[in-house]
DRENROZA-419785 format. One line per field, with one value per residue: residue number from 1; residue in three letters; chain; x, y, z of N, C-alpha, C in turn. Coordinates in steps of 0.05 Angstrom, whole numbers. Last residue first. Layout:
N
num = [NUM:...];
residuo = [ALA:...];
cadena = [A:...];
n.c1 = [X:...];
n.c2 = [Y:...];
n.c3 = [Z:...];
ca.c1 = [X:...];
ca.c2 = [Y:...];
ca.c3 = [Z:...];
c.c1 = [X:...];
c.c2 = [Y:...];
c.c3 = [Z:...];
***
This chain:
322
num = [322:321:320:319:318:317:316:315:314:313:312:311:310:309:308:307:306:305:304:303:302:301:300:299:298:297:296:295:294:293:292:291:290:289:288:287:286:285:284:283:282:281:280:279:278:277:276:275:274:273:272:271:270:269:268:267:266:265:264:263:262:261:260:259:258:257:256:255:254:253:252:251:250:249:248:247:246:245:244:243:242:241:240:239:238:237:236:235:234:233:232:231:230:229:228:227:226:225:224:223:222:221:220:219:218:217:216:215:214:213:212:211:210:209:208:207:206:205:204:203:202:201:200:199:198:197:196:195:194:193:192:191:190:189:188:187:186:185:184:183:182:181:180:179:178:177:176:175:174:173:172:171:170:169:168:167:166:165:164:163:162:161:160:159:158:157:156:155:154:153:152:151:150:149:148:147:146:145:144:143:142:141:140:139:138:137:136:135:134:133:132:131:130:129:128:127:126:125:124:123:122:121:120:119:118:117:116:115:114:113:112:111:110:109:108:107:106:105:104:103:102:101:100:99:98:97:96:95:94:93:92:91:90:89:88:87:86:85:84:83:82:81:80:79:78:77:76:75:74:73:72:71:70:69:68:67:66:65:64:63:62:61:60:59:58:57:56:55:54:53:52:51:50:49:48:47:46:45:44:43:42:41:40:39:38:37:36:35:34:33:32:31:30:29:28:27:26:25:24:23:22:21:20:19:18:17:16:15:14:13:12:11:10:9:8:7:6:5:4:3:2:1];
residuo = [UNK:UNK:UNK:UNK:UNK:UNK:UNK:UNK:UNK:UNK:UNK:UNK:UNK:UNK:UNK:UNK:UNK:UNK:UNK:UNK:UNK:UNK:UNK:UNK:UNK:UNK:UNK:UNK:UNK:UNK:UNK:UNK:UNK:UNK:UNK:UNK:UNK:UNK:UNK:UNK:UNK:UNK:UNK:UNK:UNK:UNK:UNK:UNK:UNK:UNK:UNK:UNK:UNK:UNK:UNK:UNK:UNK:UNK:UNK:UNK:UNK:UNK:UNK:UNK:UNK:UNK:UNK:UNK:UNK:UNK:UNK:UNK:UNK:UNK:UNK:UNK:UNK:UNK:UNK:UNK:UNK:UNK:UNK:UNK:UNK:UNK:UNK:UNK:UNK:UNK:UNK:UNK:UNK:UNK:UNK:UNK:UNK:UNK:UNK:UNK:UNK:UNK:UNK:UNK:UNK:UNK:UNK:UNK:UNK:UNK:UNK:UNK:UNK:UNK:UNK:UNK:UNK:UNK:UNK:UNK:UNK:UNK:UNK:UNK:UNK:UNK:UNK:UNK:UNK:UNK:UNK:UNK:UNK:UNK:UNK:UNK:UNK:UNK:UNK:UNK:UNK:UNK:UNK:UNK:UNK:UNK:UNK:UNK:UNK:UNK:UNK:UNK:UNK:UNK:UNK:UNK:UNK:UNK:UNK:UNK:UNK:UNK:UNK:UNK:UNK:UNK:UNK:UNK:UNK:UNK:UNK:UNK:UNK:UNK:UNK:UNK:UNK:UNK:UNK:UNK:UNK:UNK:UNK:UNK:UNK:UNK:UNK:UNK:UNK:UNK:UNK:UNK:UNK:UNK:UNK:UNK:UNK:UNK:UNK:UNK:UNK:UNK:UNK:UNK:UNK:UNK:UNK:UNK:UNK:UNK:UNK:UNK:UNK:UNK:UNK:UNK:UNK:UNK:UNK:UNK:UNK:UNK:UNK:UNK:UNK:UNK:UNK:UNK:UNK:UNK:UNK:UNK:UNK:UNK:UNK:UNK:UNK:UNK:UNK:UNK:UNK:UNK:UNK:UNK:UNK:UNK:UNK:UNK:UNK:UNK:UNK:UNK:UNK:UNK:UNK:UNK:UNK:UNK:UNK:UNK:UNK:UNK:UNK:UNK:UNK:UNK:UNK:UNK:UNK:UNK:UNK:UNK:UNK:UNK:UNK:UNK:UNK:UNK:UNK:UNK:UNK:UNK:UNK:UNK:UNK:UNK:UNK:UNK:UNK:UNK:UNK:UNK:UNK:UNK:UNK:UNK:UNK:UNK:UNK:UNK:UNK:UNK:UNK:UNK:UNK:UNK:UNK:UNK:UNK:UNK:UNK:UNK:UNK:UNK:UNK:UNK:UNK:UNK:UNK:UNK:UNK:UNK];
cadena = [A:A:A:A:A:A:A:A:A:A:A:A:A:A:A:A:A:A:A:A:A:A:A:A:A:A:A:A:A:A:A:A:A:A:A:A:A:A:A:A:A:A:A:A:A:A:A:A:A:A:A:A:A:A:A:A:A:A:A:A:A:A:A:A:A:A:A:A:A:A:A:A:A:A:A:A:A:A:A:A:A:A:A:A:A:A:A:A:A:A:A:A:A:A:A:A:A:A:A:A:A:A:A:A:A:A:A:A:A:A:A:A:A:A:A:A:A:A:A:A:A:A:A:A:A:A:A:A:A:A:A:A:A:A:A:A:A:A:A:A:A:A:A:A:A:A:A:A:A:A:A:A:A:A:A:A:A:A:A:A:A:A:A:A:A:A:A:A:A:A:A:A:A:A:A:A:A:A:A:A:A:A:A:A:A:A:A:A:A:A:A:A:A:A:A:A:A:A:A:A:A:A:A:A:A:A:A:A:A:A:A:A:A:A:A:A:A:A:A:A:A:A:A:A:A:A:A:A:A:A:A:A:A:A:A:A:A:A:A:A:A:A:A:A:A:A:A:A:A:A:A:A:A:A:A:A:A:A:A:A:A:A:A:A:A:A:A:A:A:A:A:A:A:A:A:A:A:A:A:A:A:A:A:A:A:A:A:A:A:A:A:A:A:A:A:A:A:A:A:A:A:A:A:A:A:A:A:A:A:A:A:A:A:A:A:A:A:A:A:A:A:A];
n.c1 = [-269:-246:-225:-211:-221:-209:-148:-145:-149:-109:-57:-79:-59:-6:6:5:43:86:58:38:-23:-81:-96:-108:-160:-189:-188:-203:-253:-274:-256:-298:-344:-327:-333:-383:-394:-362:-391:-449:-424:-407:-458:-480:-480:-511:-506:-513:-568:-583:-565:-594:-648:-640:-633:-682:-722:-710:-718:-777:-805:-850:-846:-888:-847:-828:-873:-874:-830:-841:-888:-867:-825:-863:-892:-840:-786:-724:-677:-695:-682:-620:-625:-632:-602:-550:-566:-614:-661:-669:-697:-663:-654:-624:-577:-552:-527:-478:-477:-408:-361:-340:-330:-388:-385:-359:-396:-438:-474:-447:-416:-450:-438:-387:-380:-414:-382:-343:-370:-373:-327:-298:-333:-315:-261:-247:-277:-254:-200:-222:-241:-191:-168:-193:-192:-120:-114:-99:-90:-145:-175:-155:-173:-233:-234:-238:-278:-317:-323:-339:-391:-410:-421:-454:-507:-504:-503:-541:-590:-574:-572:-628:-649:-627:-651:-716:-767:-813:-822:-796:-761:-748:-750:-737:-687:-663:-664:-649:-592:-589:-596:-542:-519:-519:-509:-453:-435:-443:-410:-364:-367:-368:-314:-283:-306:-277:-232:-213:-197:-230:-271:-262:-280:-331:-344:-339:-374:-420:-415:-407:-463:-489:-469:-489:-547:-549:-533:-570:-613:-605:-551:-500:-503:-537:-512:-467:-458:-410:-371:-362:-373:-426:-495:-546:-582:-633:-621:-618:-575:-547:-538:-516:-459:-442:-451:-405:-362:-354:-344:-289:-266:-257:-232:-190:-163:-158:-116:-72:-58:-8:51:68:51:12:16:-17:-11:-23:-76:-88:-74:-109:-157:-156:-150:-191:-225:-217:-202:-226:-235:-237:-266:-250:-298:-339:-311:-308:-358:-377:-344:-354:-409:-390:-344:-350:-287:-236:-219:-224:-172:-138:-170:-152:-88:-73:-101:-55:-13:-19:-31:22:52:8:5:53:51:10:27:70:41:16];
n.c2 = [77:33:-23:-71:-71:-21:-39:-91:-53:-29:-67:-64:-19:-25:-64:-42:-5:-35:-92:-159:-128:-173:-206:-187:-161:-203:-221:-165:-177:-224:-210:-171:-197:-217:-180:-168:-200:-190:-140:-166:-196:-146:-137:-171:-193:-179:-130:-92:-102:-73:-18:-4:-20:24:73:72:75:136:167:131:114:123:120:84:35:34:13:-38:-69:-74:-120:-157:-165:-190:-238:-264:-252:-232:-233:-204:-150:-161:-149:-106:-73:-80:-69:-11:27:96:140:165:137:101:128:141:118:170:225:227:219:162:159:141:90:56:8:15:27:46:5:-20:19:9:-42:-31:5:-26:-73:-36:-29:-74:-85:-47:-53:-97:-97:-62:-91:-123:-98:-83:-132:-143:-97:-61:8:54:91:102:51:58:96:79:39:69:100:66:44:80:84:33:40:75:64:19:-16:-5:-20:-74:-92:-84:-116:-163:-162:-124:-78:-81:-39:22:60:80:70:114:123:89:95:146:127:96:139:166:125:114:166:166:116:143:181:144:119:156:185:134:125:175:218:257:288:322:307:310:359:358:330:359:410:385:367:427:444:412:436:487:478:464:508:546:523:513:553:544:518:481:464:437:410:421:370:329:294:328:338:335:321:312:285:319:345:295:297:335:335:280:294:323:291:258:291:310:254:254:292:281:248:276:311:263:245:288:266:192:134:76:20:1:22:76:70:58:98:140:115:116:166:185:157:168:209:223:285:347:396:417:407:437:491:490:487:541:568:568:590:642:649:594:564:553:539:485:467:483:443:401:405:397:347:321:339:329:264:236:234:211:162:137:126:93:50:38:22:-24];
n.c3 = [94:95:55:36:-13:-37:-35:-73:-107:-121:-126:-177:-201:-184:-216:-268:-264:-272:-302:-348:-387:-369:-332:-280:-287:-289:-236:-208:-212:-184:-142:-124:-130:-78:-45:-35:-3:35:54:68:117:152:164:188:235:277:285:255:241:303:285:242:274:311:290:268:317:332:281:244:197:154:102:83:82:128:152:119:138:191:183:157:189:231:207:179:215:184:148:109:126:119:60:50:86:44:-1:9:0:22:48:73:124:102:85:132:171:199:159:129:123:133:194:212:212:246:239:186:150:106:90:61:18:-1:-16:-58:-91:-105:-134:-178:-196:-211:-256:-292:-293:-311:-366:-388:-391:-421:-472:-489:-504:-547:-582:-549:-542:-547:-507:-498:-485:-435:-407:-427:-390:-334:-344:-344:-306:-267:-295:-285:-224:-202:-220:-246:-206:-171:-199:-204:-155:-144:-166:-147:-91:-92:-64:-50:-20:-43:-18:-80:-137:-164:-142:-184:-232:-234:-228:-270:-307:-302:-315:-371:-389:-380:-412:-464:-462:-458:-516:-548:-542:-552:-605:-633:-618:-603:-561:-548:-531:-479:-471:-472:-427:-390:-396:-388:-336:-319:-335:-289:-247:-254:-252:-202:-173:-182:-156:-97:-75:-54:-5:-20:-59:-42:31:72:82:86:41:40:69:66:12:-18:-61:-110:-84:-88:-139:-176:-145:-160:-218:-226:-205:-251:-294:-264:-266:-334:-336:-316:-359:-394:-388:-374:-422:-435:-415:-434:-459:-465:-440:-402:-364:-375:-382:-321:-298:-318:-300:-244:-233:-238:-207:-152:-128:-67:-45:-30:-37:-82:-110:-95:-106:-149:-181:-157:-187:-242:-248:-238:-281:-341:-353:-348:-299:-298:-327:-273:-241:-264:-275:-204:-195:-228:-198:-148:-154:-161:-115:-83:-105:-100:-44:-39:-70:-35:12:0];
ca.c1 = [-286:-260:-232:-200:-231:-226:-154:-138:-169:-127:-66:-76:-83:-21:9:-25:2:85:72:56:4:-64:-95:-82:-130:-197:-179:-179:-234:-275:-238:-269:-329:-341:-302:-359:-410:-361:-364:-441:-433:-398:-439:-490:-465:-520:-500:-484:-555:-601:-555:-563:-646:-645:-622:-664:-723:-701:-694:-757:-784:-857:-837:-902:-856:-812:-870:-908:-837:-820:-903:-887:-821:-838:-895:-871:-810:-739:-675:-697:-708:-635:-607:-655:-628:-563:-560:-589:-660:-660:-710:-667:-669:-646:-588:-564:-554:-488:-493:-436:-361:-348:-308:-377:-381:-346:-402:-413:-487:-466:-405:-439:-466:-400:-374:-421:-408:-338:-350:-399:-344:-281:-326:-342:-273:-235:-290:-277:-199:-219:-264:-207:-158:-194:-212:-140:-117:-112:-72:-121:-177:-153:-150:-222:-244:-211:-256:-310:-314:-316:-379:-412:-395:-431:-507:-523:-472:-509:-579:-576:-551:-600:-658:-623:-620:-695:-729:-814:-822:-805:-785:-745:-749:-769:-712:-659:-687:-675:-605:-585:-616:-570:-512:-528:-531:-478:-427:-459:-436:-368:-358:-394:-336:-288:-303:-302:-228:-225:-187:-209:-286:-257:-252:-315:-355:-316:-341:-412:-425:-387:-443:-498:-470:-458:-538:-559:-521:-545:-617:-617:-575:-500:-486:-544:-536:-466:-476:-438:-366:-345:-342:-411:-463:-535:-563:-631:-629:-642:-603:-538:-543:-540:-477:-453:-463:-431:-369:-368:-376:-323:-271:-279:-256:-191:-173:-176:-147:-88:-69:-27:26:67:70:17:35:-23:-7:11:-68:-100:-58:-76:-150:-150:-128:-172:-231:-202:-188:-201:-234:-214:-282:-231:-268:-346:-332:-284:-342:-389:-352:-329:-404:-403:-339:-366:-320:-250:-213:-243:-195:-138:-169:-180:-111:-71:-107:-83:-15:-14:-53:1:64:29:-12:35:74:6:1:70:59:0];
ca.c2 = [106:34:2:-59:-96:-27:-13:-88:-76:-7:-54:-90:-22:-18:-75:-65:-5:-30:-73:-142:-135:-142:-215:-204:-143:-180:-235:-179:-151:-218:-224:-160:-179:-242:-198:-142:-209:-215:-130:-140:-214:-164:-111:-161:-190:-196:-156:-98:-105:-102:-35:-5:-35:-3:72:75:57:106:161:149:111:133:139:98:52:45:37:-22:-55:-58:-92:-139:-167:-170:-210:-255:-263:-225:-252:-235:-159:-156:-182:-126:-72:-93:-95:-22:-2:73:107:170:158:85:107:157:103:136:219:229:250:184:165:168:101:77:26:1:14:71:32:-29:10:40:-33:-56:9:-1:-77:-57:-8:-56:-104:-56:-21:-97:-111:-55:-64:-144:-113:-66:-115:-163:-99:-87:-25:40:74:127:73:32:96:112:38:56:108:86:28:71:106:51:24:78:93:50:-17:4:3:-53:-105:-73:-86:-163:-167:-145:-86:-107:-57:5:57:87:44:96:144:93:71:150:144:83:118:176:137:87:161:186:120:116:191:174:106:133:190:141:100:169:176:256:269:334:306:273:345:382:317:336:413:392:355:406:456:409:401:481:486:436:485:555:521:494:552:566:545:490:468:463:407:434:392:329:289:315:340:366:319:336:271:298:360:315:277:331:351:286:267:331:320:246:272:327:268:235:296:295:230:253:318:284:238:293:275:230:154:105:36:-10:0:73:86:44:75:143:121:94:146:200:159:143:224:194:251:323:378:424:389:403:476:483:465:510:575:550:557:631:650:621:567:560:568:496:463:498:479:403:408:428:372:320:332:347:281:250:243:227:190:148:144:114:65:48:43:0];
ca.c3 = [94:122:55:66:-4:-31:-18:-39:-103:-106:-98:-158:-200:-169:-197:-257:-265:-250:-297:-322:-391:-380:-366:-284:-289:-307:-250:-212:-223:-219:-150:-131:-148:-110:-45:-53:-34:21:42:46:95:141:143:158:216:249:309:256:220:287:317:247:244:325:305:246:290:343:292:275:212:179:104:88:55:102:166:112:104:182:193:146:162:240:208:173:222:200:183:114:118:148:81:40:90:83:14:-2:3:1:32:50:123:109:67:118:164:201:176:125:123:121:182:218:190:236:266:202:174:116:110:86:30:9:9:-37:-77:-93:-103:-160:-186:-183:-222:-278:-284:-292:-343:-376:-374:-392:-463:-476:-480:-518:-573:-584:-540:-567:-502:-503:-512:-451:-406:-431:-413:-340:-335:-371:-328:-268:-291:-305:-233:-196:-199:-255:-235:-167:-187:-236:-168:-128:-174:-176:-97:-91:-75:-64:-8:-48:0:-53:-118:-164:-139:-147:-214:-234:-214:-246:-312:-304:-285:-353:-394:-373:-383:-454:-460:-435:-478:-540:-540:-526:-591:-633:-614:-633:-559:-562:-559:-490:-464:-500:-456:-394:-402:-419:-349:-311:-340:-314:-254:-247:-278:-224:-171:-191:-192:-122:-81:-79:2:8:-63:-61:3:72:74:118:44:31:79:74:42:2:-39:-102:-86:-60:-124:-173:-144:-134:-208:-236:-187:-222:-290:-275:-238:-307:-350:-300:-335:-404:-381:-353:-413:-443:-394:-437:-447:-467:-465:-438:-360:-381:-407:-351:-289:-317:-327:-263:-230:-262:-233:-163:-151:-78:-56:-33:-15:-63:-117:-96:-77:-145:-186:-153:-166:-228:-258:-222:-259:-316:-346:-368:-309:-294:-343:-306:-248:-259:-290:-223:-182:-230:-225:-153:-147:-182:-132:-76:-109:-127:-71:-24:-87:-55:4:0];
c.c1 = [-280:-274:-252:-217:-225:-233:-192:-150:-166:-155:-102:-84:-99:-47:2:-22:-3:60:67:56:14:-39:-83:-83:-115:-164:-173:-161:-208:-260:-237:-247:-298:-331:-305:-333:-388:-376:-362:-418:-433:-405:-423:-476:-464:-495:-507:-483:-529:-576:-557:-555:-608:-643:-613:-633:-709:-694:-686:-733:-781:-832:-847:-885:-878:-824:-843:-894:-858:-827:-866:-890:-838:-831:-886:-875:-823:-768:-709:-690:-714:-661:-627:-645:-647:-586:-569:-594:-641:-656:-698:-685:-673:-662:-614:-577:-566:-520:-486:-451:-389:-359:-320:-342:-384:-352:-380:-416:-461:-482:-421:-436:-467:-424:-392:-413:-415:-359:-345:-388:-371:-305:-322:-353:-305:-255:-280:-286:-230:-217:-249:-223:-173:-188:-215:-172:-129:-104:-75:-98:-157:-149:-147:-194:-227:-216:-235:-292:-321:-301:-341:-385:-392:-415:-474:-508:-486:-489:-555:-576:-556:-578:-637:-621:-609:-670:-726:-783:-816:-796:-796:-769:-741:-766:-732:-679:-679:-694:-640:-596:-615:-602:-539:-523:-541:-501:-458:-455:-450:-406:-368:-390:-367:-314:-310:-316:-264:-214:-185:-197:-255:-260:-249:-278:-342:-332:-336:-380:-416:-389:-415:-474:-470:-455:-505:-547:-530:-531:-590:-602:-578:-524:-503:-535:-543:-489:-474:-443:-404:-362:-336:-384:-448:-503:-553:-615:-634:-643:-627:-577:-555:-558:-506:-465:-463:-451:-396:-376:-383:-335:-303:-283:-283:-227:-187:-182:-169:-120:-83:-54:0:43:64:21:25:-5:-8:4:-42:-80:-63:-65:-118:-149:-123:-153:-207:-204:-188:-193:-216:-231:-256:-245:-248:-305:-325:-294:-325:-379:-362:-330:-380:-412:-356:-366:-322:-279:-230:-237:-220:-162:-166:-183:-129:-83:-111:-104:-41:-18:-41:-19:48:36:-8:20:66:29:2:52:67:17];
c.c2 = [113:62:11:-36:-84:-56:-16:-63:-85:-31:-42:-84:-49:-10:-53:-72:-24:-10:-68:-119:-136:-146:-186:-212:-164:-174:-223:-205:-158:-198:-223:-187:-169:-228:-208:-158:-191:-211:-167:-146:-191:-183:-126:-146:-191:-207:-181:-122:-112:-110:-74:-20:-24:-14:39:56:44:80:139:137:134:121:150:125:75:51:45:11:-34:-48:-71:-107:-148:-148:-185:-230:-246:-251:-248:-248:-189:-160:-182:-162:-102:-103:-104:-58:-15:50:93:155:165:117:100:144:121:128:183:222:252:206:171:185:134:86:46:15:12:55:42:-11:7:32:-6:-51:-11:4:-57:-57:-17:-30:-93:-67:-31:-69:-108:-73:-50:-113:-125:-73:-95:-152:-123:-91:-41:5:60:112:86:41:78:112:63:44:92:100:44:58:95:71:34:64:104:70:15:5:15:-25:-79:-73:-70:-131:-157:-141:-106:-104:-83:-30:32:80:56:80:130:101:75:118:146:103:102:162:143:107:136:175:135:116:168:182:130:123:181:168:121:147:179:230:253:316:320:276:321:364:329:318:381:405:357:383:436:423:401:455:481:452:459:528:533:494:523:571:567:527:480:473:429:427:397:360:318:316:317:368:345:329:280:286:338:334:286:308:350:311:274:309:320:267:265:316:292:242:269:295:245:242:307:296:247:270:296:239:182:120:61:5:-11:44:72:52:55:118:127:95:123:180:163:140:191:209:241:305:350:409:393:394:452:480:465:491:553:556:541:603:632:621:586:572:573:533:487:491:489:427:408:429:398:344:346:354:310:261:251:257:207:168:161:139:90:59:53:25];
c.c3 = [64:113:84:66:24:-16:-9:-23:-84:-109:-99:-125:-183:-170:-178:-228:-256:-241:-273:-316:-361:-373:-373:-325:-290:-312:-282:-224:-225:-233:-186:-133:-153:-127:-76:-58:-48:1:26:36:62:120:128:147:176:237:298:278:220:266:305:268:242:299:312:269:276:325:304:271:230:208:134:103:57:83:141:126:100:151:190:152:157:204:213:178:193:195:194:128:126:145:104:61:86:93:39:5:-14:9:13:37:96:113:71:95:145:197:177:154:119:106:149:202:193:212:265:226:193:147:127:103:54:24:22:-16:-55:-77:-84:-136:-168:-177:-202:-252:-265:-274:-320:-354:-366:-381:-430:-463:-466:-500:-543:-564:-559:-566:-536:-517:-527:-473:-427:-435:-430:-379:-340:-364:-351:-288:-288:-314:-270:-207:-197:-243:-247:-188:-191:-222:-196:-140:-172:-182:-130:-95:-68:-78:-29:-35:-6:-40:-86:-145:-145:-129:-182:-222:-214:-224:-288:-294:-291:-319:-372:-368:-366:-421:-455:-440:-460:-516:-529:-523:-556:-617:-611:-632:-599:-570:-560:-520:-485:-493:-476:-417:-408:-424:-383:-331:-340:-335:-284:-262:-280:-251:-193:-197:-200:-155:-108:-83:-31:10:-38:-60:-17:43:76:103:70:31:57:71:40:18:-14:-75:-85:-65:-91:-151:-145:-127:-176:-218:-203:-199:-265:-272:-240:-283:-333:-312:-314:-375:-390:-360:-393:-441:-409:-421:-444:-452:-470:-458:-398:-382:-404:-372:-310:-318:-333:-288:-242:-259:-253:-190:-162:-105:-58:-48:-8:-38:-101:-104:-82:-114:-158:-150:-153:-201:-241:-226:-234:-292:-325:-361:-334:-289:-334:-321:-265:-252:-284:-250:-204:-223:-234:-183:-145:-174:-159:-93:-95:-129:-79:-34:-64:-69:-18:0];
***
């Protein structure tokens, strides 16, 4: 882990300093927004894996940057608009854009962000990654809106859940490392295991994230513990914990979720319920299934000293605590 701890070290200054220069371009009060949501930190795991994609497959030079920084935009656009639909208040430790800039300044920012890292990838003039980035869009988009139909809904299953999340978050990743693949102009086998490596490692990403939101640190991050269940979303846990339950215990919990009639207590006692279960735990194991598929993904790409820390950051999430 030291070493991927190097790495980014040594490229997130990189990285950083294009996602400004890019966002120098745009209306004062457009970059006003942006640089809220980007100076909040993250992982930066988007641009990373496109970096770590591109060299692991042979391409040199640091005009890869605002191919990889163009994914960090989509995913800033994506928690922006996310954050409003879901009325939080708090992301990554920070007050919501929408709280500080207002609603409609903030969906136009997103939206704005949105059409910068689409003019990015279109400099690129690789028609392929084009369709990759706006197909990406489009399946987030669409994971988002079954998120929103299925709040509360008593009849989520494993499967719904399962199209959710590759929607809401792995998509996205596997146009990220897809992207790096592209740049690189991988042969079609290659690209097809670097997606699949993206796809896996983004399912897994989320599985954990889920977990988190029940762990008993998940105060590490930078969100409310159970915010999932006050929002009516019906992650993993939830649907696991469902099925320990009695008939009617079962019933009568589904009828007060979908009637949007939980207490605090409630919430309080289904997190307490979930971690004495060991349900967080059984979560992060289903995230294990995937992240071997990712990894079997990445061992078919060439040796290097990428893959070996695109290796690690499959370790990072399999450990991951926040």
């Amino acid at each position: 882990m030291n070493i991927l701890k190097d790495f980014l070290t040594t490229e997130l200054p990189s990285i950083n300093r294009v996602l400004h220069k890019e966002l120098e371009t745009l209306n004062p009060l457009v970059r006003e927004v942006g640089e809220h949501v980007l100076q909040a930190g993250g992982k930066r795991l988007r641009p990373l894996l496109t970096i770590l994609m591109s060299r692991c497959l042979g391409r040199t030079g640091d005009d890869i940057y605002p191919l990889a920084c163009s994914l960090e935009f989509l995913h800033s656009a994506t928690l922006i608009h996310d954050d409003i639909l879901d009325d939080a208040h708090i992301r990554r430790g920070r007050q919501s854009a929408h709280l500080i800039f207002g609603i409609k300044r903030a969906v136009l920012a997103g939206d704005a962000l949105l059409a910068l890292a689409n003019m990015i990838v279109a400099r690129y003039d690789v028609p392929s990654m084009n369709f990759c980035v706006a197909e990406a869009i489009l399946k987030t988009a669409s994971g988002e809106v079954e998120e929103i139909d299925n709040l509360r809904n008593p009849e989520m299953d494993e499967a719904a859940y399962l199209e959710i999340i590759k929607g809401k978050t792995a998509y996205l990743i596997q146009a990220a490392c897809a992207c790096g693949a592209m740049a690189a102009k991988a042969s079609p086998h290659v690209l097809s295991m670097a997606s699949a490596f993206g796809m896996n490692l983004g399912i897994a990403f989320q599985l954990v994230d889920d977990a988190l939101d029940f762990a008993e640190d998940s105060k590490l991050l930078g969100k409310p513990q159970g915010n999932d269940i006050r929002e009516g979303k019906i992650t993993l846990p939830l649907i696991l914990f469902l099925k320990t339950l009695s008939e009617t215990e079962r019933g009568q919990l589904l009828q007060t979720i979908a009637r949007d009639s939980l207490d605090e207590e409630q919430i309080l006692d289904i997190i307490s319920s979930v971690q004495k279960a060991g349900l967080v735990q059984q979560v992060r194991q289903e995230a294990d299934v995937y992240l071997k598929k990712s990894l079997n993904a990445l061992m078919t790409l060439p040796e290097s000293f990428e893959r070996h820390l695109m290796q690690e950051m499959v370790d990072l999430v399999k450990t991951r605590k926040f």
